[in-house]
C-alpha positions in Angstrom: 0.0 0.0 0.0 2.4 3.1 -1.1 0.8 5.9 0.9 2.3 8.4 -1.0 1.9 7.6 -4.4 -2.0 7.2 -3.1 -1.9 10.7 -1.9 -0.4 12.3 -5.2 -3.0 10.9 -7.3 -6.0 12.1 -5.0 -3.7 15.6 -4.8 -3.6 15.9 -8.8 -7.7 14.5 -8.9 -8.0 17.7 -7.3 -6.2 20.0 -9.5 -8.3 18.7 -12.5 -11.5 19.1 -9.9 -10.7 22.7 -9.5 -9.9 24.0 -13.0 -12.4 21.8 -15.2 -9.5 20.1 -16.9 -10.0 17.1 -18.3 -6.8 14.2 -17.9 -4.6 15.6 -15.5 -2.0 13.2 -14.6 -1.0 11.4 -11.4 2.6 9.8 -10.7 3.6 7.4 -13.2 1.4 8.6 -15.8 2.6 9.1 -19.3 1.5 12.9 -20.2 4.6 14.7 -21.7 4.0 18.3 -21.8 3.4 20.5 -18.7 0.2 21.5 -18.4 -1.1 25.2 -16.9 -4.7 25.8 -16.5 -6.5 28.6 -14.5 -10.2 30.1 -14.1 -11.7 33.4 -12.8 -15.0 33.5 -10.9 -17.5 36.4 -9.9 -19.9 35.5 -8.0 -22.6 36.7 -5.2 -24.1 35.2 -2.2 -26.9 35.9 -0.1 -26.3 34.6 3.4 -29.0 34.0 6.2 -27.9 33.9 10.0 -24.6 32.8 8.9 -21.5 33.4 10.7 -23.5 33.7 13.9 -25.0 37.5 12.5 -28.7 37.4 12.7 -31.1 38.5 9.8 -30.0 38.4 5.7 -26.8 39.8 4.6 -24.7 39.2 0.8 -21.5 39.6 -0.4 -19.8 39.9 -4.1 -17.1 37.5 -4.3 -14.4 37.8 -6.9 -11.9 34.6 -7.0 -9.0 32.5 -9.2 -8.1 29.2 -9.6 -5.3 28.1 -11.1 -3.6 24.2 -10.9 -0.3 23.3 -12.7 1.2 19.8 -13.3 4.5 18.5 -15.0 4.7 16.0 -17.3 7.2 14.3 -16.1 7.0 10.6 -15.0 9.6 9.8 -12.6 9.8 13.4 -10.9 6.6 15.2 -11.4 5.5 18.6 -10.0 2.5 20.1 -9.3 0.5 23.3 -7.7 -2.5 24.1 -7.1 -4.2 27.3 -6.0 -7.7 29.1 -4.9 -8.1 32.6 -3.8 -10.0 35.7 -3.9 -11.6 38.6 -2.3 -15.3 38.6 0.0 -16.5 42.6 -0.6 -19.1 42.4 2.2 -22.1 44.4 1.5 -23.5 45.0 4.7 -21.6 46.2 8.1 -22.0 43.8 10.1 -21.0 40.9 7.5 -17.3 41.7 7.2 -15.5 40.1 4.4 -11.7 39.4 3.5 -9.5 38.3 1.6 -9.2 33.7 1.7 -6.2 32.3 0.5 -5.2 28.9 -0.8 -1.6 27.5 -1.8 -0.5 24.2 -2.3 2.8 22.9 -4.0 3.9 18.8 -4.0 6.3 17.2 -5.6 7.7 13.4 -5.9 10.8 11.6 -6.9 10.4 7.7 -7.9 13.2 6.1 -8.2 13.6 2.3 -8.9 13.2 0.9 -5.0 11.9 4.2 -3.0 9.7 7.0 -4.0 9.7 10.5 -2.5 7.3 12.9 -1.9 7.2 16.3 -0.7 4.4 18.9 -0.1 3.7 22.5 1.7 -0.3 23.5 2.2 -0.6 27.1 2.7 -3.8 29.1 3.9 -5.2 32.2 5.1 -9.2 32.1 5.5 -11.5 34.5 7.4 -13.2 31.6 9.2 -13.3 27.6 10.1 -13.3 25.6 6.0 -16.6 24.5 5.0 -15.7 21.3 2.8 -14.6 22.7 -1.1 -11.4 23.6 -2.4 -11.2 27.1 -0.9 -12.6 26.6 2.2 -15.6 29.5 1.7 -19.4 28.5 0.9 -20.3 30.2 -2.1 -17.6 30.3 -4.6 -18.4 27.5 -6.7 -16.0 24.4 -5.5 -19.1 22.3 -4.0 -17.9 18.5 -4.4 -14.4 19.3 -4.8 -11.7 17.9 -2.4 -10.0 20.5 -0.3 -6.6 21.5 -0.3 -4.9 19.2 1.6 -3.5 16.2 -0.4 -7.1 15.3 -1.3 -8.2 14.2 1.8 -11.3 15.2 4.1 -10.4 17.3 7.2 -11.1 15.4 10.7 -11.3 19.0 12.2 -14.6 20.4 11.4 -15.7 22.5 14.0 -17.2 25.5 12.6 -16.2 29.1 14.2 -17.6 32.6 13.4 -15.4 35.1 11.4 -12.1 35.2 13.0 -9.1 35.2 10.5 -5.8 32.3 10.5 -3.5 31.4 8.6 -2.3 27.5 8.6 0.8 26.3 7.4 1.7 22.4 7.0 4.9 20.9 5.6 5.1 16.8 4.8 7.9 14.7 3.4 7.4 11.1 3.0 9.7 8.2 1.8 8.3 5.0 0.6 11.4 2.3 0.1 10.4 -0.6 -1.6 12.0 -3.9 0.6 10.6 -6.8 -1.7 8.4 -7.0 -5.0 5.3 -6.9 -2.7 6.8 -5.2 0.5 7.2 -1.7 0.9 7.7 0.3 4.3 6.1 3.8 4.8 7.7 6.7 6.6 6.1 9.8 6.9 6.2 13.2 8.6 4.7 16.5 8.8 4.7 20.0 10.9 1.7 22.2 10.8 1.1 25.8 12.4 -2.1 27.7 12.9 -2.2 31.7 14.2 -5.0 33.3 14.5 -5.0 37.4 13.9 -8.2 37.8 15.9 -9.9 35.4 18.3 -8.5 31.3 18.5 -6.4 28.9 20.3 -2.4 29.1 18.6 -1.2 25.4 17.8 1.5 23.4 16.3 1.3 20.0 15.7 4.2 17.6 14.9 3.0 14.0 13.0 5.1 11.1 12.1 4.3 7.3 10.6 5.5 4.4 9.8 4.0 1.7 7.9 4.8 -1.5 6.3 2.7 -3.2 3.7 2.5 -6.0 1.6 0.4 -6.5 -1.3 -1.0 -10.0 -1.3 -2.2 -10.0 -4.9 -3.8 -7.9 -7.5 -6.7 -6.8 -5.9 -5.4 -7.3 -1.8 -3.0 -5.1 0.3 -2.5 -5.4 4.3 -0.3 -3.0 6.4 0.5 -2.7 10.3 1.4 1.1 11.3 2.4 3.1 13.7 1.2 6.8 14.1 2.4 9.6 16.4 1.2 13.5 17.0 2.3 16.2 19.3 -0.2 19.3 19.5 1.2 22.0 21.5 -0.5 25.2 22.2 0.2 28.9 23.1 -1.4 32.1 24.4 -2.9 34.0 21.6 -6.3 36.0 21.7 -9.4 34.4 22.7 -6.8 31.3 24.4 -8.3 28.7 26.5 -5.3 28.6 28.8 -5.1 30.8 31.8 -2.8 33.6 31.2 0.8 33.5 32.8 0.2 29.6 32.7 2.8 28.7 30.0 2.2 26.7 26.7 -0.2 23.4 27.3 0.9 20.0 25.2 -1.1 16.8 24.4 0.6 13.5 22.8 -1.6 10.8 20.7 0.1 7.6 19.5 -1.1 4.2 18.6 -1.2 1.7 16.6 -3.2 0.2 13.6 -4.0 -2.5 11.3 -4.4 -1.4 7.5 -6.3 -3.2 4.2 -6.9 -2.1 0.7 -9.0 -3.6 -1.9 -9.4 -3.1 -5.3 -12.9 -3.5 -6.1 -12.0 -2.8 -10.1 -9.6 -0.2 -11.3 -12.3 2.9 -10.6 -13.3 1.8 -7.0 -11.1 0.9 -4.2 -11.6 0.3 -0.3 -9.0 1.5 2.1 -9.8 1.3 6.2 -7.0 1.6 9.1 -7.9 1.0 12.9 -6.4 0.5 16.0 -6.0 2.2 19.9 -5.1 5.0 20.0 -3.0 6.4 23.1 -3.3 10.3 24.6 -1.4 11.8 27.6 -0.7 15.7 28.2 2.0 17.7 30.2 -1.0 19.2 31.7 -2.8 16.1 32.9 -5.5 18.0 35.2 -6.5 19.8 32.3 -6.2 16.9 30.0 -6.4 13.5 31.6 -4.4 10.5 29.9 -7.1 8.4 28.4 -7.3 5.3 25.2 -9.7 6.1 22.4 -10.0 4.4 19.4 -8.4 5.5 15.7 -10.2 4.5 12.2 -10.1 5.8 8.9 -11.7 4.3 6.0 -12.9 5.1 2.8 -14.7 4.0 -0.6 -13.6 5.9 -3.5 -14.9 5.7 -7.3 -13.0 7.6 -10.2 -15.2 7.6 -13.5 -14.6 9.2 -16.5 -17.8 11.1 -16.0 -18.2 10.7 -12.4 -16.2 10.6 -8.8 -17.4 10.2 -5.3 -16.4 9.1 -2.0 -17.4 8.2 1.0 -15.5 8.4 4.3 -15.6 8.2 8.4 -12.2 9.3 10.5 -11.9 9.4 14.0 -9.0 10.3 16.2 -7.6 13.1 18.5 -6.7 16.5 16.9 -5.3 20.1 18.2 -9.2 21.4 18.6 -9.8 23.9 15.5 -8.6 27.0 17.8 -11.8 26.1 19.3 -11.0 23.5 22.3 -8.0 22.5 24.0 -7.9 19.4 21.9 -10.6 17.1 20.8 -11.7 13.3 19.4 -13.2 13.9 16.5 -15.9 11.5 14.3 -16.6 12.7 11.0 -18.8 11.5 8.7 -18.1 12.7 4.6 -19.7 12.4 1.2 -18.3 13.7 -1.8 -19.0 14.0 -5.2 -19.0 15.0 -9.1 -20.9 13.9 -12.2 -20.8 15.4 -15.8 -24.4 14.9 -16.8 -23.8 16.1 -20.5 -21.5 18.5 -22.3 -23.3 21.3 -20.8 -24.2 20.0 -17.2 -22.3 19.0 -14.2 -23.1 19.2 -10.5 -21.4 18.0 -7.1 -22.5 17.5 -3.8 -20.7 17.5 -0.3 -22.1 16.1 3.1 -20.4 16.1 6.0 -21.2 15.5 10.0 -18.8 16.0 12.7 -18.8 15.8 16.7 -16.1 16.5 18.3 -15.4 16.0 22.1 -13.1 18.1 24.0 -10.3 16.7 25.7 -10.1 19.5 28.7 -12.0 18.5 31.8 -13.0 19.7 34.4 -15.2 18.0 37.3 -15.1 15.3 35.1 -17.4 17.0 32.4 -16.8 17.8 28.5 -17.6 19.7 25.9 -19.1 18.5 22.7 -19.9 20.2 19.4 -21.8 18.7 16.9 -21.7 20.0 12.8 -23.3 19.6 9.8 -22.8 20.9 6.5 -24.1 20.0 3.0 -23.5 21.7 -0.6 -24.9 20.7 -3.6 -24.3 22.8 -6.8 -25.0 23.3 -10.5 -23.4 23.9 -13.3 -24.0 25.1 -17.0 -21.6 25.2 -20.0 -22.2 29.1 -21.6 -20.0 28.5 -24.5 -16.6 27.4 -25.6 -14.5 29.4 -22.1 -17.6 30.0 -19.6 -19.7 28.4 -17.3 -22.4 29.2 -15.0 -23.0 28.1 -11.7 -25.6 27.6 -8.7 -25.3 26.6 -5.5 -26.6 25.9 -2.0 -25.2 25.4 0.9 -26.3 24.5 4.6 -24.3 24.7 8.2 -25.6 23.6 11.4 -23.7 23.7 14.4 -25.3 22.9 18.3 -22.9 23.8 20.9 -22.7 21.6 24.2 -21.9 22.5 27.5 -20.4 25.5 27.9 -16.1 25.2 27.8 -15.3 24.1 31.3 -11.4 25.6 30.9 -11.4 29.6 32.0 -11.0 31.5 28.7 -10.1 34.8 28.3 -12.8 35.3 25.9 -16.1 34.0 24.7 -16.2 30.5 22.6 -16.0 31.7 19.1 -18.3 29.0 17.7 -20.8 29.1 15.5 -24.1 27.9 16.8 -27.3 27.5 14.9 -27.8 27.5 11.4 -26.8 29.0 8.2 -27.9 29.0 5.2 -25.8 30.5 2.1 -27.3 30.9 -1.8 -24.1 31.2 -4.3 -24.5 32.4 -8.1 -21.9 33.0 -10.4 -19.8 32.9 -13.9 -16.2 31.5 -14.4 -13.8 31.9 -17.2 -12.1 28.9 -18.3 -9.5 29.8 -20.8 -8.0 27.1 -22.8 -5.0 25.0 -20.8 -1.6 25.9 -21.2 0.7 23.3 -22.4 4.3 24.3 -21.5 8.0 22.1 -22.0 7.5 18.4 -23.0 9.6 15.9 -21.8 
């Protein structure tokens, strides 16, 4: 099971997600030109209660994508990006800019593969599930940023601006013709300019797999994460009490199975193992860690379906939380003029600070769906909808220096807009 070549291709699914393009490659694939595409979207939304603001507000949104990946076969390269600009139309809906970098790139060699990667983003608020991260802007049923994947932190949080930063490398030796060992590692930052709790968080793996035949791969792995957080605005610790850290490790069986070449199961479980320097804040305690998915890739179509649960740093919400999530993605190309995607997602997250032996629990939900129509050769119209609930539990038990910034209740948010798709651009060959 090569983790890493798994995670390129999902990372390079969504740069041709994001941009429209048709064939974008993966590693190993056989493409020989570098390929550039872009797209520019205007849009407007009309919001109810969202963001915790009471009553009707909208916005004008004006935003870019643009996706870029080589054609090279043994080394290839790629970036992806989403951005743009909320103009918020009434005072008491601010808006912002929302930022979204990602660059990867991976080395395969004869017996080991490489893979690098840096995520970069600046958003006004907590990510609803699309490529940018903001409700709205017309990248319903695309994966986020983020190597693909669907994020296990999902608590949603009024406006309150961040910027996130994570770096991965991974290394992927081959040992035998069936046997590969996994290593893998990764340091991720979140600041927040306004109200949140400051985090780091340090992750390492190790796997080894064996592919058993054609269709059958098992795996035994080892996972380990180190959130650590600081005082910031809106902090849960007490002030003058110093930086708070939380340790989760375990262990966990692994199986993939090719179903046919478009549809493939993956699921990973095992204990999991958390213990803090700050133990009557956060008590040591054994959870349990899963992550499974079922994944199609069609020529017209693409879904998946996933659960995840395990401890994270907390959103800047909560001194650390076990988080279940619950996701469904997906695209379809009804004709040459029609497409639409759809994203569901439900989260609960319980918070890892106690006190009297109590906790806090937040429960979300969000769903998108979205339309859109061809208008020519280079643009495309688009509709969408999109739904977040949140229900806040008890009250956080920790002192804080300022209120919860949570959302609770729910939002509803109406997106319309064009894109311009230009034509890709088709750079060196190899």
């Amino acid at each position: 099971m090569n983790i890493f070549r798994t995670l390129f291709l999902l990372f390079s699914v969504s740069l041709a997600l994001c941009t429209g393009a048709q064939g974008v490659p993966g590693a190993g694939s056989s493409m020989s030109a570098d390929q550039l595409t872009y797209s520019l979207s205007a849009s407007e939304s009309l919001m109810f209660n969202y963001n915790g603001i009471n009553g009707t507000s909208t916005a004008t949104n004006l935003s870019g994508q643009a996706a870029y990946v080589s054609g090279s076969q043994y080394h290839p390269t790629s970036f992806i990006y989403s951005g743009g600009y909320i103009f918020g139309n009434q005072s008491n809906q601010p808006g912002g800019m929302f930022q979204n970098f990602g660059i990867s790139q991976v080395v395969n060699a004869r017996h080991v593969s490489f893979i690098a990667a840096d995520m970069v983003s600046y958003l006004p608020a907590a990510p609803a599930f699309g490529l940018s991260g903001v409700p709205g802007v017309g990248d319903v049923g695309t994966p986020p940023i983020g190597m693909g994947d669907i994020p296990v932190q999902s608590i949603f949080t009024n406006y309150g601006s961040r910027v996130t930063n994570a770096i991965s490398l991974g290394v992927s030796p081959k040992l035998t013709a069936a046997t590969s060992l996994n290593l893998y590692g990764a340091y991720t930052i979140q600041r927040f300019l306004d109200v949140g709790q400051d985090n780091d968080d340090i992750e390492g793996s190790a796997s080894l797999s064996h592919r058993m035949d054609a269709r059958n791969t098992t795996g035994l792995g080892y996972t380990y994460s180190r959130f650590r957080y600081q005082d910031s605005p809106g902090s849960i610790l007490l002030p003058g009490t110093g930086p708070a850290s939380m340790n989760a490790q375990g262990v966990n069986l692994q199986y993939q199975h090719l179903f046919t070449r478009k549809l493939t199961f993956n699921i990973a479980a095992g204990p999991q193992w958390i213990d803090s320097g700050t133990q009557l804040a956060i008590p040591p305690r054994t959870t349990l860690f899963a992550s499974t998915s079922l994944q199609y890739s069609g020529k017209l179509s693409s879904a998946m379906v996933s659960y995840s649960r395990g401890a994270n740093p907390g959103s800047g919400v909560l001194l650390g939380t076990i988080s279940d999530n619950v996701n469904f993605t997906g695209q379809h190309t009804f004709s040459r003029s029609w497409s639409g995607g759809f994203s569901v997602n439900y989260g609960h997250a319980s918070s890892l600070g106690v006190a009297a032996g109590d906790h806090t629990g937040i429960d979300s939900f969000y769903a998108g769906v979205q339309a859109t129509r061809r208008l020519g050769e280079h643009f495309s119209g688009y509709a969408s909808y999109n739904l977040q609930r949140q229900a806040i539990g008890q009250a956080p038990l920790i002192a804080t220096t300022s209120p919860l910034n949570a959302f609770n209740g729910t939002g509803h948010i109406l997106g319309f807009g064009i894109t311009f798709i230009p034509n890709p651009l088709h750079l060196r060959r190899h």
